[in-house]
C-alpha positions in Angstrom: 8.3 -16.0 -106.9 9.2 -12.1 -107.3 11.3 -10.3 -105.5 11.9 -6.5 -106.6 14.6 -4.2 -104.9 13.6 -0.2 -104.5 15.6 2.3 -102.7 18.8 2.4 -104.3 20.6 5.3 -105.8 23.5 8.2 -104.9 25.1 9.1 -102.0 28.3 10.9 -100.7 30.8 8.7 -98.5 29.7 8.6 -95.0 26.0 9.1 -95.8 23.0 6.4 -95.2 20.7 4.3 -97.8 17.8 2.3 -96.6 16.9 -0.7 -99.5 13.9 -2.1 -99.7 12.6 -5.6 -101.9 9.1 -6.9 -102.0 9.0 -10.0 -102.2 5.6 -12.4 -103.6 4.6 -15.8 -104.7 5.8 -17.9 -101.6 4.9 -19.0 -98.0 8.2 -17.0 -97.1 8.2 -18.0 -93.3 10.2 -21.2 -94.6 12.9 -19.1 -96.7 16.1 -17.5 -95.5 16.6 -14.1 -97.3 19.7 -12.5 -98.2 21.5 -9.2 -99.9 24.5 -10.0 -102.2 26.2 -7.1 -104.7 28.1 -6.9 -107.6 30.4 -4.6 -108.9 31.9 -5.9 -111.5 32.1 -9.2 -113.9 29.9 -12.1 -112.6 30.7 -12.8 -109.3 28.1 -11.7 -106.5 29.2 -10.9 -102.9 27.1 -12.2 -100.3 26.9 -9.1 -97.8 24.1 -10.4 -95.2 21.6 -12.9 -94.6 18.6 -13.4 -92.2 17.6 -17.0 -91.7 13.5 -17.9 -91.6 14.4 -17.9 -87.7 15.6 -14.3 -87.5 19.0 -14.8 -87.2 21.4 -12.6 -89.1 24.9 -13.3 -90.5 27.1 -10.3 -92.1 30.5 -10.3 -94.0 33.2 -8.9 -92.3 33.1 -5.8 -94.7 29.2 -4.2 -94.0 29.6 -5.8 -90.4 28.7 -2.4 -87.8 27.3 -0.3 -90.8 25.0 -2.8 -92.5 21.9 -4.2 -90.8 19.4 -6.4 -92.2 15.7 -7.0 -91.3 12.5 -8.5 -92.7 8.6 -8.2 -92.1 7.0 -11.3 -93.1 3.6 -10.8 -91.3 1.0 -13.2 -92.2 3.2 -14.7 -95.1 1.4 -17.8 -95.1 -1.5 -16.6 -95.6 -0.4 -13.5 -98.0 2.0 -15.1 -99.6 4.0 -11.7 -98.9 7.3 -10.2 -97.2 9.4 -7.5 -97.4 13.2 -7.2 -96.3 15.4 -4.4 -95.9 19.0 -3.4 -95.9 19.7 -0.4 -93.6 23.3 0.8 -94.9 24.9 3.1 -92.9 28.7 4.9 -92.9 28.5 3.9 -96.2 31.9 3.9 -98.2 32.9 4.2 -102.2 33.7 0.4 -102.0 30.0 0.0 -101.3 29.2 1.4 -104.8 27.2 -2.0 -106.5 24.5 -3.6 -107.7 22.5 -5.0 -104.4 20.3 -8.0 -105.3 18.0 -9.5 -103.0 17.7 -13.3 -102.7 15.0 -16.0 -101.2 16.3 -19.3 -100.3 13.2 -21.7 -100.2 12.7 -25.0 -100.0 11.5 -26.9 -103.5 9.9 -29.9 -104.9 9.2 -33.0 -102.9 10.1 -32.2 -98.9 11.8 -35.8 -99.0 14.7 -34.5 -100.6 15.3 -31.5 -99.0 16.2 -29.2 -102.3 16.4 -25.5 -102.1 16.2 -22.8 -105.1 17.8 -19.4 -104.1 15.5 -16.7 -105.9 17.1 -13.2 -106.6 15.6 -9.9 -107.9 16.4 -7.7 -110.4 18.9 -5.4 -108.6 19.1 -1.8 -107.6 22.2 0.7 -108.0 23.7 1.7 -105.1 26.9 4.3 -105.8 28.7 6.3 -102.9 30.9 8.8 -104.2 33.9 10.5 -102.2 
């Protein structure tokens, strides 16, 4: 599995980013997919996810501004999906690394394990 974030970068406080990840190398119709940022040391924040069924849950924080989406036409058969992160009003406490993750089901179906995949990361940074 790969999954690799585009569409970060710089923006002033207020203004809009739209963040892309391709994501290949799995059936991805079965995976929920999320966006989580860090800013510092190595803790992650989970900001949204969208479950293989299309629902979506958001912290508190991106809640209004932030909205999540994926395209995962034909996965099965491509093995292919992108998701997004439309970010908008965005404010300096936004400024992170955004990773995107896939949450998919592993090994033997009996035992219901799940690996969560995550990308490289792209820099987002709002400044005031």
């Amino acid at each position: 599995v790969q999954l690799v974030e585009s569409g970060g970068g710089s923006v002033q406080a207020g203004g809009s980013l739209k963040l892309s990840c391709a994501a290949s190398g799995y059936n991805f119709a079965v995976c929920s997919m999320g966006w989580y940022r860090q800013v510092s040391g190595p803790e992650r924040e989970l900001t949204s996810i969208i479950h293989n069924n299309g629902t979506t849950v958001y912290v508190a924080s991106v809640k209004g501004r932030f909205t999540i989406s994926q395209d995962k036409t034909n996965t099965k058969f491509t093995g292919t999906a992108t998701l997004y992160l439309e970010m908008n009003t965005l404010k300096t406490e936004d400024t992170a690394v955004y990773y995107c993750t896939a949450d998919c089901p592993v090994g033997d179906p009996l035992f219901r394990q799940r690996y969560k995949y995550w990308g490289q990361g792209t820099q987002v940074t709002v400044s005031s």
